[in-house]
N, C-alpha and C positions, 0 to 999 in steps of 0.2 A: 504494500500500500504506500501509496504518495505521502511522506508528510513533510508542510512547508515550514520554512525556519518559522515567519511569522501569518497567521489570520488577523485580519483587518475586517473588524464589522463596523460596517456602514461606510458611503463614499459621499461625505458630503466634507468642509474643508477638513476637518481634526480627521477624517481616517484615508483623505487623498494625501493629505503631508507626512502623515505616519508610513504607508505605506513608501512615499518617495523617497523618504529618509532612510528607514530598512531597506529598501533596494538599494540604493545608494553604499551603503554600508556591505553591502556584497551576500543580502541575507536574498531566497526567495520567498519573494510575496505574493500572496496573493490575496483580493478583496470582495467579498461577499456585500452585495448592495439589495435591497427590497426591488430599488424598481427598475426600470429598463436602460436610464442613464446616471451618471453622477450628477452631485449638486444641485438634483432639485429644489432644495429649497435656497440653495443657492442664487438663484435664478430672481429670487423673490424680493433681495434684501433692495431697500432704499427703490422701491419701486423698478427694481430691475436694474440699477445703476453700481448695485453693489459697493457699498460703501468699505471697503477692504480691510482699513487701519487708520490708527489715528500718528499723529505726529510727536504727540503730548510724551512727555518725559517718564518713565517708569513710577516714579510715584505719584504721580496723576493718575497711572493705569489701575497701582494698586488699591488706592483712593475711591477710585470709581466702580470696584468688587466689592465695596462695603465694609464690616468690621475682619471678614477672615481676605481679604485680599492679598494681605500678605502671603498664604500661600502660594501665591503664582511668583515670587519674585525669583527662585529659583530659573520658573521655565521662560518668564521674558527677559532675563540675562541671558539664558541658554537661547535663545532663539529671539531678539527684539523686533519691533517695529520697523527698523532699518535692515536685519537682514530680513524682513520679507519684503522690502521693499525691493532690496537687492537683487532675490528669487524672480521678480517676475518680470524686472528689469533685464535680468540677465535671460532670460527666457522670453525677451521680445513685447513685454508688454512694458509701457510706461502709464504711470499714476501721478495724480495733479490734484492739487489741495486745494479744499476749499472752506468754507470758513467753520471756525474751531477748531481746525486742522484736521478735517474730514481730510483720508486719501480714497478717490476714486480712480479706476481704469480711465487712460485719455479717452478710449471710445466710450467710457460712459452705458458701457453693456456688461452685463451679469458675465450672459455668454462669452464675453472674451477672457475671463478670469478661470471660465470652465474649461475652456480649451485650450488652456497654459498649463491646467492639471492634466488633461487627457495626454495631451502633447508628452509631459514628463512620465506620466508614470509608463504610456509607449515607448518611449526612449529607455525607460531603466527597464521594461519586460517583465510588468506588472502584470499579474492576472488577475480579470474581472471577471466577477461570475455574475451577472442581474436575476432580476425575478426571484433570490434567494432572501428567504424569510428565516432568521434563527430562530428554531424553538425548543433547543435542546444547547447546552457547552457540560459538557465533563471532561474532569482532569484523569489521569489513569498512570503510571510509571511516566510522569512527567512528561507527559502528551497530552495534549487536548483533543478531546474529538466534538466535532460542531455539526450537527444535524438539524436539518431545514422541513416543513413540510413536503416536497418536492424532491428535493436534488439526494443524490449519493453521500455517505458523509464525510467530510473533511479531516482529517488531521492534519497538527499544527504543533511545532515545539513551546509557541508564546502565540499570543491571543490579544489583540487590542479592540475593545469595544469604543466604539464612536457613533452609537446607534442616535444619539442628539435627544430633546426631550419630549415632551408631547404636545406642544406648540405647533399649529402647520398642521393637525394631525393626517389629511389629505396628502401629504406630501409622503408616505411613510412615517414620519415620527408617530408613533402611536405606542411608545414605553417598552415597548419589546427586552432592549438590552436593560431598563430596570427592572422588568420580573427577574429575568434570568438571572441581574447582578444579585438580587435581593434572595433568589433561589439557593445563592453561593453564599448568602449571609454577610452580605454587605449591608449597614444602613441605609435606608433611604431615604431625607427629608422630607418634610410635606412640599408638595407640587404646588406654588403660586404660579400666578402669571404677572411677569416681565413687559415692558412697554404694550400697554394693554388701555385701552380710552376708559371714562370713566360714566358711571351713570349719576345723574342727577334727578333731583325727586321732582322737583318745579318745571310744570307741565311748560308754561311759557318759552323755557328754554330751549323747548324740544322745537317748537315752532320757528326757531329761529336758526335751523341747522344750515350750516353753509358761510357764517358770521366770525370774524376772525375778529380779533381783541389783539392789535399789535403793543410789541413790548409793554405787557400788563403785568403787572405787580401780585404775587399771588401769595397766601400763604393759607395752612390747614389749621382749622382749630379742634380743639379735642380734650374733653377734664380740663378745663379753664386752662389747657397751655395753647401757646402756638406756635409754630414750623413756620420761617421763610421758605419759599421754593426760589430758586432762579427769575427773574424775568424773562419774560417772551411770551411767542404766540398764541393763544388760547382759541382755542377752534370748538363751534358751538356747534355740535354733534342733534340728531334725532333721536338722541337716548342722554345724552348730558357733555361731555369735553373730552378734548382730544388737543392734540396740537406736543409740537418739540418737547416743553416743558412740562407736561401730565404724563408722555410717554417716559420721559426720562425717570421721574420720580414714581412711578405706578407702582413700583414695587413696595416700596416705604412706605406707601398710603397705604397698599392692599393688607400690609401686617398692621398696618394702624388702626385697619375697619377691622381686620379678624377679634382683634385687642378689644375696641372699645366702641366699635357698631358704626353708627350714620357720624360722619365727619362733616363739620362746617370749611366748604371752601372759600376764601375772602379776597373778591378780587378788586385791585385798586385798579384805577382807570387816567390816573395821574403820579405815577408812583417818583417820576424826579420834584416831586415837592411833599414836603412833611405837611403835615395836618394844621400847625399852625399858617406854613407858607399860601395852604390853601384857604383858608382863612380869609385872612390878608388878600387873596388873588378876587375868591368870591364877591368881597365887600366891595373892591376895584370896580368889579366888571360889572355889578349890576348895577352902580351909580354911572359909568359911563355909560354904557347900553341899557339903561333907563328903559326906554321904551321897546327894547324887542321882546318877544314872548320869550317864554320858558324854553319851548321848543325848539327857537331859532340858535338862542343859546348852546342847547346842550350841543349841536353840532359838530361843534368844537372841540369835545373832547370824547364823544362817544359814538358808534356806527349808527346812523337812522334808523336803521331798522329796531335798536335797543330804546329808543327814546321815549315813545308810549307805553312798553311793556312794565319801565322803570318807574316812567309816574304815575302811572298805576298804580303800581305797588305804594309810592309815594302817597298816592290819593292827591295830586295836586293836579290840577286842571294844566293840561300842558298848551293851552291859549296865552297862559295868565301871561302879564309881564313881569319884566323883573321888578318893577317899582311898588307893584303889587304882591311880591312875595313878601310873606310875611318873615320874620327872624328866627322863628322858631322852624318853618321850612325851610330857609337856608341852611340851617345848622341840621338838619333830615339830610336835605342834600348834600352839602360837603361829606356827612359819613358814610351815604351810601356810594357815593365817586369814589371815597378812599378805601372801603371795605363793605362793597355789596357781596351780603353774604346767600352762599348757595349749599344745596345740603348734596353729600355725595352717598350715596346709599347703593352700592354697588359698582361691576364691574364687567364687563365682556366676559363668556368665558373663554376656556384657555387657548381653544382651539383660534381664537381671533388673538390672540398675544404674538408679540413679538420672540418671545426667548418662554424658558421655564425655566422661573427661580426657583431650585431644590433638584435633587437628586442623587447622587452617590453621595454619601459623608466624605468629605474631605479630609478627617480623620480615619479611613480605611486605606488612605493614597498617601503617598511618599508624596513629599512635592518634588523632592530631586527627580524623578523618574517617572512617575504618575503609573506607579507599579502597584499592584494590591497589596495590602499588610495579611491580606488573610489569604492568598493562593499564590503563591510564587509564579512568575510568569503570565499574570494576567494583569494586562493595562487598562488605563482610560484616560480616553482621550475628547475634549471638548463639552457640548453641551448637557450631558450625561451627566458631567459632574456637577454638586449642587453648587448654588448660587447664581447670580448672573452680575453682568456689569451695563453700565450705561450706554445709552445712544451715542452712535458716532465713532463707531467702528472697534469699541472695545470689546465686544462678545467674538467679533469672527477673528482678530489677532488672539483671543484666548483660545479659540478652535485652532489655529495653524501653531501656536507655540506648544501647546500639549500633545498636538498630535505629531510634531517634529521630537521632541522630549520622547512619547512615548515610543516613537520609531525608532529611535535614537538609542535609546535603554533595551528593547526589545532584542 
């Protein structure tokens, strides 16, 4: 019977770099994928644009994985942001920045990123096997044997899962390599979802889908505390928000509503002035523009389409003028502009996420080698492992640095 140095499950980036790296290495590889090409979900990221890696310094990367981040500083010293930049440079694709220090493919296609992987791993004399479903890995006198629904079974001296999480679940990701890790008596964390929109309770909201809120000031409140978020775009969804900066922070919120239920969101709509400056601005303007309505006013600092729903809620007649508001209505108004509050009571499920926060314990993995502490010989590599990291290309350099790491160790 055949058996290869190394098995590589899944072909998406963490188990196309794995496998590139062990062949590289002079090991034969070969890669077991669900479905009929690599990188499906590939395909998907950043709207097809593929957002590849970021520019940001190693402690940024680690920063942006949360409180165990730290575990990865092993694999992006072993493999940084610069050599994969280098990888697909030297492989004929060049990458161009753009702001936050997003790196993108020049063509701005998924597919060109895919067929920098196909290209390599035919060049090192990878074997791809598609349509193969794991549903069985045992270990035996230091051999793995991998059997699929389908196919004949595989032996393997070492074994790297990069089956990714359940995120996409359409795409293949449908947790396969977590039963099977958890078969092996690995921990599994609970399964959140990663860059994921939010739902809001206030039906108005929903009518207003399609509505951006630029550089708006946002923060969560929750047990009389409150969270800053970042500024930025706020995109007013048919179910509640969405946009760069909800995606970014979903995660943090989504354990915040597990924790302690409906969150208030508060969004400013003038956030380069403090609440006195606004103050001060309000008192300004409604003596100098005395005579415009309410309405004509609010234009100025809020999208039209927000400006009846808001006084509404106000109860102020949005005809009135300004010389007609009364003081106690200004002082309504200045703190709904600085924190209209909105309630978040839910979330997309996972299948609509970007990433899945949770998965193998990062205490069952070596960080040097992303080797198992409970089976010699078995790796992991990429979204499988628990956690996630932030928008703008930090989750797919953590797919190509573990799954270089785990090729590499393998």
């Amino acid at each position: 019977m055949k058996i290869y140095d190394i098995a590589v499950v899944g072909a998406g980036p963490a188990g196309c770099m794995a496998a590139i790296r062990g062949s590289q290495m002079g090991k034969k590889v070969i890669i077991l994928e669900r479905n009929n090409t690599i990188g499906r979900k590939l395909l998907l990221t950043a709207n097809g644009r593929c957002n590849i890696t970021n520019t940001s310094t190693i402690d940024v990367f680690l920063e942006k994985f949360g409180k165990q981040g730290s575990f990865y500083r092993d694999v992006f010293n072993q493999f940084s942001n610069h050599d994969l930049q280098n990888f697909f440079k030297n492989n004929g694709l060049e990458l161009k920045e753009e702001s936050e220090g997003r790196l993108f493919p020049v063509t701005e296609k998924s597919k060109s990123v895919i067929d920098v992987l196909l290209n390599v791993l035919e060049e090192y004399k990878v074997e791809i096997v598609y349509n193969y479903r794991l549903e069985h890995l045992q270990k035996a006198s230091k051999i793995f044997k991998l059997t699929s629904t389908k196919n004949e079974p595989i032996t393997a001296y070492h074994v790297v899962i990069a089956t990714g999480g359940v995120s996409y679940g359409f795409t293949g990701s449908t947790g396969d390599g977590l039963r099977i890790s958890e078969l092996l008596g690995h921990q599994i964390t609970d399964l959140k979802p990663g860059g994921v929109p939010l739902c809001v309770r206030e039906e108005w909201v929903h009518n207003l889908k399609g509505v951006t809120l630029e550089n708006a000031g946002l923060s969560i409140g929750y047990g009389g505390k409150k969270i800053y978020l970042p500024r930025g775009n706020l995109l007013l969804t048919h179910f509640g928000v969405s946009g760069p900066v909800i995606l970014d922070s979903s995660n943090k919120i989504v354990e915040l509503m597990d924790e302690h239920g409906d969150l208030k969101l508060y969004i400013d709509f003038i956030p380069e002035l403090n609440s006195e400056a606004m103050r001060v601005r309000l008192m300004e303007d409604f003596q100098k523009h005395s005579k415009k309505s309410l309405r004509t006013y609010l234009k100025y600092h809020i999208p039209n389409s927000m400006i009846d729903p808001l006084l509404h809620i106000l109860s102020i007649n949005p005809t009135k003028k300004l010389n007609q508001i009364t003081k106690k209505e200004r002082m309504v108004l200045q703190e709904t502009l600085k924190a209209l509050p909105l309630t978040l009571n839910g979330h997309l499920p996972m299948d609509k996420a970007m990433v899945t926060c949770g998965g193998v314990s990062k205490k069952d993995i070596n960080p040097q080698t992303m080797e198992s502490k409970l089976i010699g010989g078995l790796f992991f590599a990429g979204e499988i492992i628990a956690g996630c990291g932030g928008r703008g290309g930090y989750n797919l350099q953590q797919a190509f640095s573990t799954g270089y790491v785990a090729g590499n160790s393998a």
